[in-house]
Each structure stands twice: as structure tokens, then as C-alpha cells.
C-alpha positions in Angstrom: 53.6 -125.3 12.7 53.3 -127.2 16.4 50.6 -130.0 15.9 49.3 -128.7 19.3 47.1 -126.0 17.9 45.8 -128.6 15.5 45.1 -131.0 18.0 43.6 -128.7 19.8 41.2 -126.7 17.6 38.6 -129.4 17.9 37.9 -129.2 21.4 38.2 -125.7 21.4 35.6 -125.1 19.4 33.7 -128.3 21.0 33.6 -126.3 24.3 32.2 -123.1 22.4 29.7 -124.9 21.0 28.6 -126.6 24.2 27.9 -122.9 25.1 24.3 -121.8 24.2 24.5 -118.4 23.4 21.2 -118.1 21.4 20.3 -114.8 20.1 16.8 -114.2 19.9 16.8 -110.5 18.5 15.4 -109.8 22.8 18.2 -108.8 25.2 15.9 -110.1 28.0 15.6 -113.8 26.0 19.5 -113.6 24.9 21.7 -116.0 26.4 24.9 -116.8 26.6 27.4 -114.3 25.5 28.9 -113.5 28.5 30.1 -117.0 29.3 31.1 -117.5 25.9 33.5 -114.5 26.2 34.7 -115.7 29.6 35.7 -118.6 28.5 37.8 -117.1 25.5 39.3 -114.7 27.9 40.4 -117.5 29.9 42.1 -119.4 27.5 43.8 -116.1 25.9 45.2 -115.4 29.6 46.2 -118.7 30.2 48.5 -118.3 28.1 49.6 -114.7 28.9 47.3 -112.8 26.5 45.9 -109.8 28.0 42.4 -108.9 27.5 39.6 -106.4 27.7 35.8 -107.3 28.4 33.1 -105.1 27.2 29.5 -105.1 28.5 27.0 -102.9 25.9 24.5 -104.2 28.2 24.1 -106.9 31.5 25.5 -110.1 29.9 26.1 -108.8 26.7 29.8 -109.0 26.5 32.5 -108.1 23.9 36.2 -109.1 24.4 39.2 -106.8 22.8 42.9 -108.1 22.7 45.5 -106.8 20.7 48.8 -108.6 20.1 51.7 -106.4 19.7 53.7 -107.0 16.5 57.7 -106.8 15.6 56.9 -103.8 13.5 54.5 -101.1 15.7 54.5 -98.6 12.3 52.4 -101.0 10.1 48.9 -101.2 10.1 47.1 -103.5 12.5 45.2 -106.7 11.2 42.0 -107.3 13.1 40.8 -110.4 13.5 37.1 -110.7 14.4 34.2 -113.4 15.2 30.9 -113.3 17.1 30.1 -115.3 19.9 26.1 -115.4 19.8 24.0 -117.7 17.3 20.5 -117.8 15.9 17.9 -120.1 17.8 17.8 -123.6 17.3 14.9 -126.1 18.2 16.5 -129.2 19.7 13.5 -131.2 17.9 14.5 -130.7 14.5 18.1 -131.8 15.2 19.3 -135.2 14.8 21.6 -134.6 17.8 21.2 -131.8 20.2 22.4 -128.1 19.1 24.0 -127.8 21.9 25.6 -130.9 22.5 29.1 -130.1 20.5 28.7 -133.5 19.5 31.8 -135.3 17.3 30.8 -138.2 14.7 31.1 -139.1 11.1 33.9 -136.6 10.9 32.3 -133.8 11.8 32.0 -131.5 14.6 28.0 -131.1 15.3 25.8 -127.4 17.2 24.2 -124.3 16.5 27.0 -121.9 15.6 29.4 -125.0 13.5 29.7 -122.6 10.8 28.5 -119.4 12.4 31.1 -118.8 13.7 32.5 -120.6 15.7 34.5 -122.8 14.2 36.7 -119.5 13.5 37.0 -118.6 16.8 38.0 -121.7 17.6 40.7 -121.4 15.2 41.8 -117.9 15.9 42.1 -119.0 19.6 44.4 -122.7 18.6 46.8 -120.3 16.7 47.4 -117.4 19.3 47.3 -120.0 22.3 50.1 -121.3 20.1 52.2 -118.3 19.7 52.4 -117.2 23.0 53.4 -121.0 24.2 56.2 -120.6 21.5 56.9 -116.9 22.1 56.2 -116.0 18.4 55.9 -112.2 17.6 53.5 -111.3 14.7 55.3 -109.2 12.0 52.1 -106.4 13.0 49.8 -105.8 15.7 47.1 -108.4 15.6 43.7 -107.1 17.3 41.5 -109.8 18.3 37.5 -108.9 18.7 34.8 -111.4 19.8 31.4 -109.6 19.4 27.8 -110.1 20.6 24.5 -109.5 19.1 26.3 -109.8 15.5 22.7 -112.1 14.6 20.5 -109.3 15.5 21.8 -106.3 13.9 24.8 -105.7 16.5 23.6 -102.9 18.3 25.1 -104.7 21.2 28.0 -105.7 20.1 30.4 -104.4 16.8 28.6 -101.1 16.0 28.6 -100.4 20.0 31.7 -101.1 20.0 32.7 -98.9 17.3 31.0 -95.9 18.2 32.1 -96.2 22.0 35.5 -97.6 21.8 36.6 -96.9 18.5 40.1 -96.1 19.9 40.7 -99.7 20.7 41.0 -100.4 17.1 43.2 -97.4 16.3 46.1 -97.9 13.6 43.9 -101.0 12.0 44.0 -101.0 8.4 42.6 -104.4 7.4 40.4 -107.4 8.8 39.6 -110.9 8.3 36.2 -112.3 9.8 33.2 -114.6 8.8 31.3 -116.5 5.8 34.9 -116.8 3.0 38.4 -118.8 2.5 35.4 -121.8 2.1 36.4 -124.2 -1.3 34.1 -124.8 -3.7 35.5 -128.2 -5.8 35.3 -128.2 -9.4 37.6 -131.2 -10.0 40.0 -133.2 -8.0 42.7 -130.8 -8.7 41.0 -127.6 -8.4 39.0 -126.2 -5.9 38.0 -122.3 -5.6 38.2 -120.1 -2.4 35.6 -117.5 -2.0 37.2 -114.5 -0.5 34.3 -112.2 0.8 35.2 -109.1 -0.5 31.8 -107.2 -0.3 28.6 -107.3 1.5 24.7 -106.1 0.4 23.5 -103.5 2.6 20.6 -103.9 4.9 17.1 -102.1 5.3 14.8 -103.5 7.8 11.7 -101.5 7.2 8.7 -101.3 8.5 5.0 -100.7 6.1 2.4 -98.8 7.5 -1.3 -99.1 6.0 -4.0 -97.0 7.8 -7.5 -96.9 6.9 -11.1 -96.5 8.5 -11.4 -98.6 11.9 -14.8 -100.6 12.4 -17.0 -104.0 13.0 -16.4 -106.6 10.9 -19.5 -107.5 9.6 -19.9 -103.9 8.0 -19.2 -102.9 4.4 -15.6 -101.4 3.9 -13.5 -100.0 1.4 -11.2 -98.2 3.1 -9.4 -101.5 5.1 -6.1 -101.2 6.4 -5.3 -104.8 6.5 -6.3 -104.9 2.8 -4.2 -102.4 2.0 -1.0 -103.8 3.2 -1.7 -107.0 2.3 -2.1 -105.8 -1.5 1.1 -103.6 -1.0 3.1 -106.6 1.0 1.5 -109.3 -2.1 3.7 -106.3 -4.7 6.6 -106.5 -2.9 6.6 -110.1 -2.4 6.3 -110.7 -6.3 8.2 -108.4 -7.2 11.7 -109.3 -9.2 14.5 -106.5 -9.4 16.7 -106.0 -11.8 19.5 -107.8 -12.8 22.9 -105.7 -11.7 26.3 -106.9 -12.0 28.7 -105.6 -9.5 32.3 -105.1 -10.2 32.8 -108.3 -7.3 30.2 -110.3 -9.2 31.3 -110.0 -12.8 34.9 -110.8 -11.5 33.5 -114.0 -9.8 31.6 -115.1 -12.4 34.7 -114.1 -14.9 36.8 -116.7 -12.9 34.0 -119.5 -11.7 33.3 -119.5 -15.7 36.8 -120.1 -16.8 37.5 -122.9 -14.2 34.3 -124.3 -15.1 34.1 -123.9 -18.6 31.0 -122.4 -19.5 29.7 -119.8 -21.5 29.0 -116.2 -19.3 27.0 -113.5 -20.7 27.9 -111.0 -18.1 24.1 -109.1 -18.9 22.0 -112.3 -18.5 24.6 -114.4 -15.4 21.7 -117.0 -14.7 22.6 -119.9 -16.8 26.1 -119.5 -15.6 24.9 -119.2 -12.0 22.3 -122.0 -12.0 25.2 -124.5 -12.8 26.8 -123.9 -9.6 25.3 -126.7 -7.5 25.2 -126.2 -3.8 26.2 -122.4 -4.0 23.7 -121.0 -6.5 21.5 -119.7 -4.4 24.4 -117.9 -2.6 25.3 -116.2 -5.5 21.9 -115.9 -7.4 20.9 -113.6 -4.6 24.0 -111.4 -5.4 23.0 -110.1 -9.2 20.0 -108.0 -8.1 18.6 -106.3 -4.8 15.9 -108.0 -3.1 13.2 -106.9 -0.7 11.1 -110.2 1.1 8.5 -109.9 3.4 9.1 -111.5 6.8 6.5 -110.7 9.4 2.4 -109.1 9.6 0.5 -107.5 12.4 -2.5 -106.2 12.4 -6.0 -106.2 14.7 -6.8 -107.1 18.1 -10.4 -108.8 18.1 -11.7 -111.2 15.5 -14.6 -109.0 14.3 -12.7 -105.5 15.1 -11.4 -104.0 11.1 -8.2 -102.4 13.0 -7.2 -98.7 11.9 -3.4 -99.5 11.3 -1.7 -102.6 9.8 1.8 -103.4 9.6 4.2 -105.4 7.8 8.1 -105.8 8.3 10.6 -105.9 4.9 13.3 -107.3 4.9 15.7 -105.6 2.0 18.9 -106.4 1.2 20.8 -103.7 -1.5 24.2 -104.3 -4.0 27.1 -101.8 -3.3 25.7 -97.9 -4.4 22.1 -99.2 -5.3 20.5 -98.3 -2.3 19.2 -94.9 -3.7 17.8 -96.4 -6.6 16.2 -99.8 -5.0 14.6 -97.4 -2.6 12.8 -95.1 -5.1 12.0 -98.2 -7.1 10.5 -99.7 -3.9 8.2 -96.9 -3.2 6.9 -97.2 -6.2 5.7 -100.7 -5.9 4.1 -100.4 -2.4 2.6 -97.3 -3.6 1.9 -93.3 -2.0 -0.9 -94.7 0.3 1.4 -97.1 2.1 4.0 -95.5 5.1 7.6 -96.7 4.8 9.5 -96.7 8.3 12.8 -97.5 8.3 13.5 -99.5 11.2 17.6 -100.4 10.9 20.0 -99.4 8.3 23.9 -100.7 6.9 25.3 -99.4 4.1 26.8 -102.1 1.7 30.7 -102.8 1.9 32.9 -103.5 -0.8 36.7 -103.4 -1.3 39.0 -104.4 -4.0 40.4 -108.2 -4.5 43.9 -107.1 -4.5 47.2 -106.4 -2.1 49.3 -108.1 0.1 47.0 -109.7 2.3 44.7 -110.7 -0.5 48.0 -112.4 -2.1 49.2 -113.7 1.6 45.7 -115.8 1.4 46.5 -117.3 -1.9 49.5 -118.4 -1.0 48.9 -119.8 2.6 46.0 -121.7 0.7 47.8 -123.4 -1.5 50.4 -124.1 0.8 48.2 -126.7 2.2 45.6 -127.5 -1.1 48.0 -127.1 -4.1 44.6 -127.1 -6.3 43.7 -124.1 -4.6 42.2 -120.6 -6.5 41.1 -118.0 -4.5 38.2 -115.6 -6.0 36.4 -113.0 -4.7 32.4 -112.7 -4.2 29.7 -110.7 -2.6 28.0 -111.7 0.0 24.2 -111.4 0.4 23.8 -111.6 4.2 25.5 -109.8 6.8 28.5 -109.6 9.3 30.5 -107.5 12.0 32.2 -106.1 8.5 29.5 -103.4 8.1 30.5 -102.0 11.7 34.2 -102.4 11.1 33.9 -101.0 7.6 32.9 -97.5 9.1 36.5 -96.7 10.7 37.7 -97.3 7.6 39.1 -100.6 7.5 39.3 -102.8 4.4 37.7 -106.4 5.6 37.3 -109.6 3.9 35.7 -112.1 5.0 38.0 -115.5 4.9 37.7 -118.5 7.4 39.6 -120.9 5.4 38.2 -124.4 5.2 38.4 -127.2 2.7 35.3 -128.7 2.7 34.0 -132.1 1.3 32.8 -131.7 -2.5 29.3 -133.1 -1.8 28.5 -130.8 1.6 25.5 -128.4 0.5 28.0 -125.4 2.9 25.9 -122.4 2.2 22.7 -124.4 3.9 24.3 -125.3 7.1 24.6 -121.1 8.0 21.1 -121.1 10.2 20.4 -124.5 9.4 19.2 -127.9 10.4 22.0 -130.0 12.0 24.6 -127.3 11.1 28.2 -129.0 11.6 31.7 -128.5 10.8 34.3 -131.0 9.1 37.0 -131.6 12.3 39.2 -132.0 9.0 38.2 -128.7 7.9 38.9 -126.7 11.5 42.5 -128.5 11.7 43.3 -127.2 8.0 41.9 -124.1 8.8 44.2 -123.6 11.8 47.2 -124.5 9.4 46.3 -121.6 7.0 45.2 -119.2 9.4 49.2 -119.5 10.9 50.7 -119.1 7.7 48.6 -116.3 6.7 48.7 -114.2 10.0 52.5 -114.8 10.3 53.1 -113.9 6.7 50.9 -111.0 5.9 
């Protein structure tokens, strides 16, 4: 390819990152997104691109492109990122989040890894197209979403149910959090492919009980209540289940590795993982973790209502059964509001453009495997996923075999290899031109 979208991916994605667009879950704290997608509109139509801007609401901005492709009767590849990130305090940073600083070989800000360090890399390869005149073999929709940190009500899933037609005649898509290596020796290094995602359950626990002064006797206490019900949940371990994505990820990370799997009991397998075990340790079983409490309004006031937010996270066709199991462990006493739902996503690891990223992978790391894994977390897949689109997650990067990846997503001093965006740019090319 022309060195010129590798030269230039760095920058790009310097510029992106010099862009706060902090998500705070409050569209009157959110920042940002608007002159984030300004800017990638600008550099798409400065180089002839044509695209759409979106507003779900004032300066919450989504951009649309579509690329037209040599053969119109194919299905259309989407390629999607979000523009917002999740908050970071400047004081816990050893340079400033937003700075988009460059030094010991890496490229430094909130939003590194998440994601912008692909939509840097989608925007160096299409700048370079249309400055070559290359035609993708398909139609190539480009979508850069807001609010993807805070559930996307704002950005993907408005998107899809207001302007699904934009997206008409896709069939696959490639986005966030896969296509990262994982080195197990100096001549082999595995590619996780996302290939499914837990669902999400926000809920909400409601205790109620007998309201009061505080210095009197009482058994029927709301707070009490929901802390005992909140203390359950908290303790509580689920099951061990093994997906069909898990046991084919362990299958393979076991084989390169050499070490014994017992597909019932994965983790002594997944504990010798290194840097992603907890990654995947979070993948054998559904999980429910309390995240915030309120309750009260005066010191010496018992309150008639507390509440308590869940945060639970379900594998593929569980979510009936982690729910009734749930119940059971907060008890009949205790309300269960469900505040905002996504079903899980899975597709198969197979077909062309599952083999078109093996091969454009090792085409530039000849020790590269790909594999596929589920994801815990979340992404713009779950939206995307509802039109009926097969999406993976891959934005390919070969990363240094000491860098602890999966703790940089939300983290302290998050930060991208510049190495690692100008390969990813290489195999990004050879996979959109070749799949």
C-alpha cells in the first residue's frame, strides 16, 4: 500500500485524541462528540467522501458514509467506531488525557484504545483510496457513533431504529475491542477475533420498609433490607458455562500453549493466561456486581425506600436462567426494575471475511493465529446486531508481549503503540480490499 496512510495514522488519531469528548452517562455534562465528528467529516470530504451528520440530540452527533463498491449486488461491509470516551481525571495521569501526547513509542489519551486508535485507522485507509481512486470490491459503510459508553441511546441504537435504511443491503461489520495479539512465543502470536458479546441488564433493587426517626427500634428497615439483598448478590458466584465461542477459544489458546483443558472446570487453563485472564475469566459464567446505593435524606430520618443499581452482564441464551437464579438470591421482598436491556450477540468464527482476516494478518506477522472469543463488555455490535448483521469485532494490532492491553480499556494512562496503529492500517487495507 502508499506509505502515506501509514505515515499518517498517527496524527490522525493524535488530533482525535486531542478532542475531549468525555461521556459522562449526562447529555447536559457530555462533551465533545460533535467536534469529533466534524472533524472526521472534514477529513472524509477533503478527499471527496461524501457524508451524512446525524444529531439524536444538540451535540450529539453521528456521521454515516457509504463507499460505493465495484460490485453493488454483494452485501455491504460496515465499518463502525465511537467517537465519545469514558471520563478521565487529569490527576491520575502521568501526562494529560487529553494531550495526544507521543513518547516512548506510544501514542498517549483517553480513548488510545477506545476507540480511537481505529478510527484513526479507518480514516488513513479511505483518505488513501479516494487519493488513489481505489474502488472497494463492495460497498463499504462507514459509521462513527456517539454515546456508545453510556448505553448508546444517542448514538447506534438511535441510529438503528431511526435510520435503519442507511445501513440497508449490510451483511457483515467489523468494529471495536479484537484483531489484538496475544504473544505466546517469538513465532506465534494469537488474534482474538470478537465474535460474541455478554448481554447487559442494568437493574435497578428496590427495598421498601417502615419510614421513621432513627433513634427508634426497627425491624422493618429499608436500607437494611437492601443492603442484605445487595451483600447476596455481591457474593454471589454463578455458575460455570462454557459457550460454544469459549470452549473453541480455550480449545485453541490450550493447544498453542500446551496445557491441559478440562472444558467443565476452564480455570486452571484460564488463570495461565497472564495479562488477559481476567478478560476471559469473566467469560465462563454470568455475573451480576453491584455498582451504586441510595437511600435517605437526613442523618437521623430511617427512609421508606432504598435503592441499589446492578450491574449484570449474561452469556449468549442465559439470560432467562441468570434472571430466575437472580431473583432468587435477592429474594421476594426486594423490587427488581430493569433499568436498560441488550441481548447478547454471537456469530460463528467462519466465512470469507473471517478467513480474509487470517490472511491479511499474517501477511504482515507470519506467526499470526487468529481465534475467536467472547467478549464480556459491550460495543455498538448489540445495536448493529438487531438489523441482522453478523459483526465481529477486529481492530488489528500487534502489540508488545509485556503490555497488560485489556487494562488500558478505561484505564490509567491508556495509550496506544504508534507501531501498533501503522500495522493496523496495513491490515485493515488488505482486509477491506480483499474481503
Amino acid at each position: 500500500m502508499d506509505t502515506t496512510a501509514v505515515d499518517e495514522v498517527v496524527g490522525l488519531c493524535r488530533d482525535l485524541l486531542r478532542i475531549d469528548t468525555t461521556n459522562t452517562g449526562d447529555p447536559r455534562t457530555t462533551v465533545g462528540e460533535r467536534v469529533a465528528a466534524e472533524y472526521v467529516a472534514s477529513r472524509l470530504e477533503e478527499v471527496g467522501v461524501e457524508t451524512t451528520l446525524l444529531e439524536s440530540a444538540p451535540t450529539r452527533t453521528n456521521l454515516v458514509a457509504r463507499i460505493p463498491g465495484a460490485d453493488p449486488s454483494r452485501g455491504a461491509l460496515l465499518v463502525h467506531g465511537h467517537l465519545d470516551v469514558v471520563p478521565a481525571d487529569p490527576s491520575e495521569w502521568s501526562v494529560h488525557p487529553f494531550s495526544g501526547e507521543e513518547k516512548d513509542g506510544y501514542l498517549w489519551g483517553r480513548g488510545a484504545v477506545d476507540m480511537k486508535d481505529f478510527d484513526a485507522m479507518v480514516l488513513a485507509v479511505v483518505r488513501e483510496w479516494k487519493r488513489v481512486g481505489y474502488t472497494p470490491p463492495r460497498d463499504i459503510v462507514l459509521a462513527y457513533t456517539a454515546d456508545e459508553e453510556a448505553g448508546m441511546e444517542y448514538g447506534s441504537q438511535w441510529l438503528v431504529r431511526n435510520h435503519a435504511g442507511l445501513f440497508d443491503g449490510v451483511t457483515e461489520a467489523i468494529g471495536e475491542v479484537g484483531g489484538y495479539s496475544y504473544t505466546v512465543n517469538d513465532d506465534l502470536r494469537l488474534y482474538l477475533v470478537q465474535t460474541a458479546e455478554k448481554g447487559l441488564d442494568w437493574l435497578r433493587l428496590h427495598a421498601h420498609g417502615r419510614p421513621g426517626h432513627g433513634s427508634f427500634i426497627h425491624d422493618d428497615n429499608a436500607v437494611t433490607a437492601l443492603a442484605e439483598a445487595v451483600a447476596r448478590v455481591g457474593r454471589h458466584r454463578f455458575p460455570t458455562v462454557v459457550t460454544p465461542t469459549v470452549r473453541q477459544f480455550l480449545e485453541q489458546v490450550s493447544d498453542a500453549l500446551q496445557i491441559d483443558l478440562d472444558p467443565d472446570e476452564p480455570e486452571l487453563a484460564i488463570s495461565k493466561l497472564g495479562p488477559i485472564a481476567n478478560l476471559i475469566g469473566a467469560t465462563i459464567r454470568n455475573t451480576a456486581n453491584p455498582t451504586r446505593l441510595e437511600a435517605g435524606y437526613k442523618d437521623n430520618v430511617i427512609p421508606g425506600k432504598a435503592s441499589a443499581t446492578i450491574d449484570c452482564r449474561t452469556l449468549p441464551g442465559h439470560a432467562d436462567s441468570f434472571l430466575a437464579e437472580l431473583r432468587d438470591i435477592i429474594g421476594p421482598d426486594v423490587e427488581i426494575e430493569h433499568v436498560h436491556q441488550q441481548s447478547a450477540v454471537e456469530t460463528s468464527f467462519d466465512g470469507d471475511l473471517v478467513d480474509a482476516m487470517g490472511a491479511a494478518l499474517r501477511a504482515e506477522d507470519p506467526g499470526a493465529r487468529t481465534v475467536p472469543y467472547l467478549m464480556s463488555g459491550g460495543t455498538d455490535a448489540k445495536a448493529f446486531a438487531t438489523l441482522g448483521i453478523r459483526c465481529f469485532g477486529f481492530a488489528p494490532l500487534r502489540l508488545p508481549p509485556d503490555l497488560n492491553f485489556s487494562a488500558l480499556f478505561h484505564g490509567i494512562d491508556e495509550r496506544v503503540p504508534t507501531e501498533g496503529l501503522k500495522f493496523g492500517v496495513r491490515v485493515l487495507d488488505r482486509l477491506l480490499r480483499n474481503s
